[in-house]
Backbone as a ProteinNet text record, in pm:
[ID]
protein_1_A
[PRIMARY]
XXXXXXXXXXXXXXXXXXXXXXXXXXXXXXXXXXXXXXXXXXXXXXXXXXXXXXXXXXXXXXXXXXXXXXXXXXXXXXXXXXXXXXXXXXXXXXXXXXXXXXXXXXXXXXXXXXXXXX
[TERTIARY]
84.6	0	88.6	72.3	134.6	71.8	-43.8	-107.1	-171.4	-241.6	-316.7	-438.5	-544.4	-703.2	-738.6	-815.6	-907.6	-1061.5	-1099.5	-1273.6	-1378.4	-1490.8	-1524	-1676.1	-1783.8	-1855.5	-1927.2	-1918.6	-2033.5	-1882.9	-1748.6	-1618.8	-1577.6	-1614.4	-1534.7	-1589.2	-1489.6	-1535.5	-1678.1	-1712.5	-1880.2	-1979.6	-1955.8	-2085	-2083.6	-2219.9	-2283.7	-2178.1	-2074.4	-1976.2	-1823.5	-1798.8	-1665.6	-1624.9	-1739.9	-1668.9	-1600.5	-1656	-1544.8	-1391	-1337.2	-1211.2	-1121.6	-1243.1	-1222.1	-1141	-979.7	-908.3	-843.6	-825.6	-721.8	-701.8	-702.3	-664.1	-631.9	-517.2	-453.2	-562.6	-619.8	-643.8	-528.5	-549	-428.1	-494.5	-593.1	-639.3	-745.7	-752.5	-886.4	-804.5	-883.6	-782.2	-890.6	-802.2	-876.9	-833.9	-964.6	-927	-885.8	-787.7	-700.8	-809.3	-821.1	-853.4	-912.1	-1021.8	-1043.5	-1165.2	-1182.6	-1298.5	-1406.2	-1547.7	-1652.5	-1738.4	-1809	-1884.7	-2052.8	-2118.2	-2236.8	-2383.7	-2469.6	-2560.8	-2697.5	-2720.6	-2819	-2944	-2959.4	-3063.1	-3073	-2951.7	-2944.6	-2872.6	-2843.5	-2777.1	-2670.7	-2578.9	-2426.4	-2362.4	-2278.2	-2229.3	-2160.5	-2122.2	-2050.7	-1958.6	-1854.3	-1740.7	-1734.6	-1706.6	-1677.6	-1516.8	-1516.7	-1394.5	-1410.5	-1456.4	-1535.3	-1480.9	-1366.1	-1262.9	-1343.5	-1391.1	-1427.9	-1327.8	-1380.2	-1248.7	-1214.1	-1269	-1194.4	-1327	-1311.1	-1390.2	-1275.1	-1403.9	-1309.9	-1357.9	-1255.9	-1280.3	-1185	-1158.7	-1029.4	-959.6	-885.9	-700.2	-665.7	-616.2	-646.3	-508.9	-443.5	-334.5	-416.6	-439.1	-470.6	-406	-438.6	-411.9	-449.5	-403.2	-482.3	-601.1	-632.7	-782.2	-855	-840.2	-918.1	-959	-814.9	-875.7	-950.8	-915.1	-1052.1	-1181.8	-1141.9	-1294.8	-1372.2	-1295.9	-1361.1	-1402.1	-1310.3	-1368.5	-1498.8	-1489.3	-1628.7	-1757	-1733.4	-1860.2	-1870.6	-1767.9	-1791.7	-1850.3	-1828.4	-1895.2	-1769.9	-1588.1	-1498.7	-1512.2	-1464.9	-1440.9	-1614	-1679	-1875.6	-1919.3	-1948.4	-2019.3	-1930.4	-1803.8	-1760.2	-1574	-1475.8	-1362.7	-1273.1	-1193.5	-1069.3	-1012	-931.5	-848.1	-746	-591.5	-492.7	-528.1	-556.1	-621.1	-469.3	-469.3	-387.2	-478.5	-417.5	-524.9	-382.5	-459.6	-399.8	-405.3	-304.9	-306.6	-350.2	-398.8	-421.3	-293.3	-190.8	-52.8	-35.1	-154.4	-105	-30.1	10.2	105.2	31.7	83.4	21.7	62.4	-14	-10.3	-107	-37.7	-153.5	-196.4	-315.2	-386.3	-515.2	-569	-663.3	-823.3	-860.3	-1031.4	-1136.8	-1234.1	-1361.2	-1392.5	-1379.2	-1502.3	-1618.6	-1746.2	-1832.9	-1830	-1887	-1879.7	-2023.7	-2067.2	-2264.4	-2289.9	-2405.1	-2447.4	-2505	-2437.1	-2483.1	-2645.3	-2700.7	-2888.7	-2862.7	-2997.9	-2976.7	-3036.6	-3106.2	-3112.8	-3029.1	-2895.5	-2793.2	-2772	-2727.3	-2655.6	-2490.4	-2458.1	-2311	-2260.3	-2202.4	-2155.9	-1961.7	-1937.5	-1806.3	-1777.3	-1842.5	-1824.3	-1939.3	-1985.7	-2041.3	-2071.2
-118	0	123.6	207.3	320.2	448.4	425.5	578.9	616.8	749.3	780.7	791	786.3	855.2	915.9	957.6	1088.1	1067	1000.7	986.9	1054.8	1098	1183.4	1148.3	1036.5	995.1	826	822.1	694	547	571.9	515.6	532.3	606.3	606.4	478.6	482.8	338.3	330.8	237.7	238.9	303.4	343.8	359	283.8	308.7	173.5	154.5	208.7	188	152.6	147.5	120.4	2.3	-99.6	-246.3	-240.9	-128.8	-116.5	-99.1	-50.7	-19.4	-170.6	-174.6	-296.8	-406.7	-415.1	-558.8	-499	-388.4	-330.4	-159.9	-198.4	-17.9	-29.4	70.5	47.9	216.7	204.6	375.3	403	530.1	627.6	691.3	751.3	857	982.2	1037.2	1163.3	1277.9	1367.1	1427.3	1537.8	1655.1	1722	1777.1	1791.4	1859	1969.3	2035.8	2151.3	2260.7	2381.1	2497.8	2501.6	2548.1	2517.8	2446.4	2315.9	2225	2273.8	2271.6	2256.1	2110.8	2072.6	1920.5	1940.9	1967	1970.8	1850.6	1842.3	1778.6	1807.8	1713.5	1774	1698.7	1571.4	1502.2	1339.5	1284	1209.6	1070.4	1106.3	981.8	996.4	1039.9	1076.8	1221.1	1229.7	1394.2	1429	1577.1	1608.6	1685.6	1686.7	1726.4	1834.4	1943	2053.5	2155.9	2155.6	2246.3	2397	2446.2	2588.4	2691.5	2703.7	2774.5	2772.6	2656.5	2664.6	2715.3	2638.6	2586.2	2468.6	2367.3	2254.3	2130.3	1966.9	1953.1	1847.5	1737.7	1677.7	1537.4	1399.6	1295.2	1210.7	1074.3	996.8	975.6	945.8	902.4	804.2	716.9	560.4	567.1	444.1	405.5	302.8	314.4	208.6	141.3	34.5	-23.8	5.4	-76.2	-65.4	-75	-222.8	-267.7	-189.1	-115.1	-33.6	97.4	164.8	281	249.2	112.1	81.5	18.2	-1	0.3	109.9	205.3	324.7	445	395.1	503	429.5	316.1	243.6	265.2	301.9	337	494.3	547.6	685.9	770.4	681.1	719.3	765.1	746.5	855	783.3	895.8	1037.3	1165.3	1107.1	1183.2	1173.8	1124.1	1173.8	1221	1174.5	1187.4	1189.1	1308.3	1288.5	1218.2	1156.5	1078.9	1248.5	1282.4	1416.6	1380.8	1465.8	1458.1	1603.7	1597.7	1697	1689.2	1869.6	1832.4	1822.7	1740	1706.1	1764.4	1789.2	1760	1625.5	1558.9	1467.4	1494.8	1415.5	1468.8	1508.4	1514.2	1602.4	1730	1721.8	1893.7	1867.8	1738.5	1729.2	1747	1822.8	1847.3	1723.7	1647.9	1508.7	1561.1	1456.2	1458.5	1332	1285.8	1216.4	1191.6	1115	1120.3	1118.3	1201.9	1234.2	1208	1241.1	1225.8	1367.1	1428.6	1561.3	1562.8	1640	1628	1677.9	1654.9	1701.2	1772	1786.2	1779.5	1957.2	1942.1	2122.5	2092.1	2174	2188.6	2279.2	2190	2230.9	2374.4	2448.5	2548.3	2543.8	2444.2	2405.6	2323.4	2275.7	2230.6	2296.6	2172.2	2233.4	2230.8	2315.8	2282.4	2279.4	2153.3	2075.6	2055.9	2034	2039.6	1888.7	1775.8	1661.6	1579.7	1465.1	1333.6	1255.8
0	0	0	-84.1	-80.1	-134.9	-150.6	-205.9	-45.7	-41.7	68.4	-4.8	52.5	24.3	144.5	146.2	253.6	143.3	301	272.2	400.9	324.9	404.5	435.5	382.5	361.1	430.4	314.5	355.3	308.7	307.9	303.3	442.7	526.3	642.2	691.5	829.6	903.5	977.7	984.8	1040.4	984.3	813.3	766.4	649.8	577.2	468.9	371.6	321.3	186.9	210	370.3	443.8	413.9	367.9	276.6	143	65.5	-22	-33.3	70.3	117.2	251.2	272.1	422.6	382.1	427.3	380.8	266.8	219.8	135.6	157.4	255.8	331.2	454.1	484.7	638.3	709.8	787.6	858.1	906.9	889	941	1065.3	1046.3	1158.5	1095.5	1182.4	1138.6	1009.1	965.7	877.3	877.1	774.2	740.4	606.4	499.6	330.2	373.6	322.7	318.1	255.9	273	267.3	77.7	57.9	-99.4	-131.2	-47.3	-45.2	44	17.3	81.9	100.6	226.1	220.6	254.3	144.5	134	151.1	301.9	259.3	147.5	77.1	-7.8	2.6	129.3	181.6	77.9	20.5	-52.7	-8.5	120.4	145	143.3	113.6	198.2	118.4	143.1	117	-28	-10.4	-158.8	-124.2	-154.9	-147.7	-275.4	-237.6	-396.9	-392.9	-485.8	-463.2	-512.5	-444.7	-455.2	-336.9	-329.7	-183.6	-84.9	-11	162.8	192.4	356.9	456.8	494.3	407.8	414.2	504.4	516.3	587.1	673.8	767.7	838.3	734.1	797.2	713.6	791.4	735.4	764.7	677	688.6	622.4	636.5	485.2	468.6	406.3	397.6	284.9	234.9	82.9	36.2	-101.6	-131.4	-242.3	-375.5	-510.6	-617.8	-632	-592.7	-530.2	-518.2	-357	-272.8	-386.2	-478.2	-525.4	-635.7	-706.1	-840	-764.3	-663.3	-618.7	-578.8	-499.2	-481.4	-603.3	-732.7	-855.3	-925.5	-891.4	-983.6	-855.3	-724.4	-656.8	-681	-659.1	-697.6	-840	-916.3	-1061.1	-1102.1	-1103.9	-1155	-1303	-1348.9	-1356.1	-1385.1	-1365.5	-1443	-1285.6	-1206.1	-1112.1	-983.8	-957	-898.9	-915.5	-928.1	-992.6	-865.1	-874.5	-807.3	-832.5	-716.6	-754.9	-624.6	-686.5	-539.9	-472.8	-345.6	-263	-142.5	-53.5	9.5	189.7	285.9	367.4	511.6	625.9	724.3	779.2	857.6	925.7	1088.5	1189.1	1321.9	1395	1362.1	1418.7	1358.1	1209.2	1164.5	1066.3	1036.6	925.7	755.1	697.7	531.4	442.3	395.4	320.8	200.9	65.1	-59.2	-25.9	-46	-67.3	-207.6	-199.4	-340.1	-220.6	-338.6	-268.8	-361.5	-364.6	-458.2	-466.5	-578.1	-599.9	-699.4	-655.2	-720.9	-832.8	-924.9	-1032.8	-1101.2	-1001.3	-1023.7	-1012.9	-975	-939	-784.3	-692	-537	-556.1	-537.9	-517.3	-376.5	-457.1	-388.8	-225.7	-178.4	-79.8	5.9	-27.1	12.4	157.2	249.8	354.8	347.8	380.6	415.7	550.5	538.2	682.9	692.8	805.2	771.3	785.2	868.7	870.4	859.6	799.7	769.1	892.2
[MASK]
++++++++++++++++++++++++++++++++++++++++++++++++++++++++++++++++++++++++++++++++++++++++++++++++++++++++++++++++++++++

C-alpha cells in the first residue's frame, strides 16, 4: 500500500460503503481537506465534497491499495459523477499530506446544507 485517500462519507469506518475499502486499506487517523474544499448535505444519502474555496472539511485518512482505489472510482462514478483528484489534507498532528479524494462534479442544489463533517 502506498497511495493515501481521505474519505469523508459513507467510506469512512462504520458507515454503509466502508466495505469497499475494508481488507485493502490500512487507517491512518482523522484528517482534514485543506482549505479550498466545501462538504455539502443535499438530503441524498451521503455527502458532496466541492472544490469551490471553503475551509476545508473533516474525514479519515487511509493508505490504500490498487484494489481499494478501483474500487472506490467504480462506486464513486470517476471520472462523471464523482472525480478521483490529489487533494492536500492535514493529518491529526497537523502534518500536510496529498492524498486522493472524490469531488463532485454535479451542481450543489440550492437548498444544500453545508456541513463540515459526515
Amino acid at each position: 500500500m502506498n497511495e493515501k485517500a481521505f474519505v469523508y462519507g459513507t467510506l469512512k469506518r462504520g458507515e454503509s460503503n466502508y466495505g469497499v475499502i475494508e481488507g485493502n486499506s490500512k487507517y491512518i487517523g482523522e484528517a482534514k481537506a485543506g482549505k479550498g474544499y466545501s462538504l455539502y448535505d443535499m438530503n441524498h444519502g451521503f455527502p458532496y465534497m466541492v472544490d469551490n474555496g471553503g475551509d476545508g472539511c473533516n474525514g479519515e485518512l487511509f493508505e490504500v491499495n490498487e484494489k481499494a482505489i478501483e474500487r472506490m472510482d467504480m462506486l464513486e462514478g470517476h471520472p462523471s459523477f464523482y472525480k478521483r483528484t490529489e487533494c492536500e489534507v492535514l493529518d491529526s498532528r497537523g502534518t500536510k499530506l496529498k492524498a486522493w479524494t472524490y469531488i463532485y462534479q454535479g451542481h450543489i442544489d440550492e437548498d444544500a446544507i453545508q456541513i463540515n463533517e459526515w
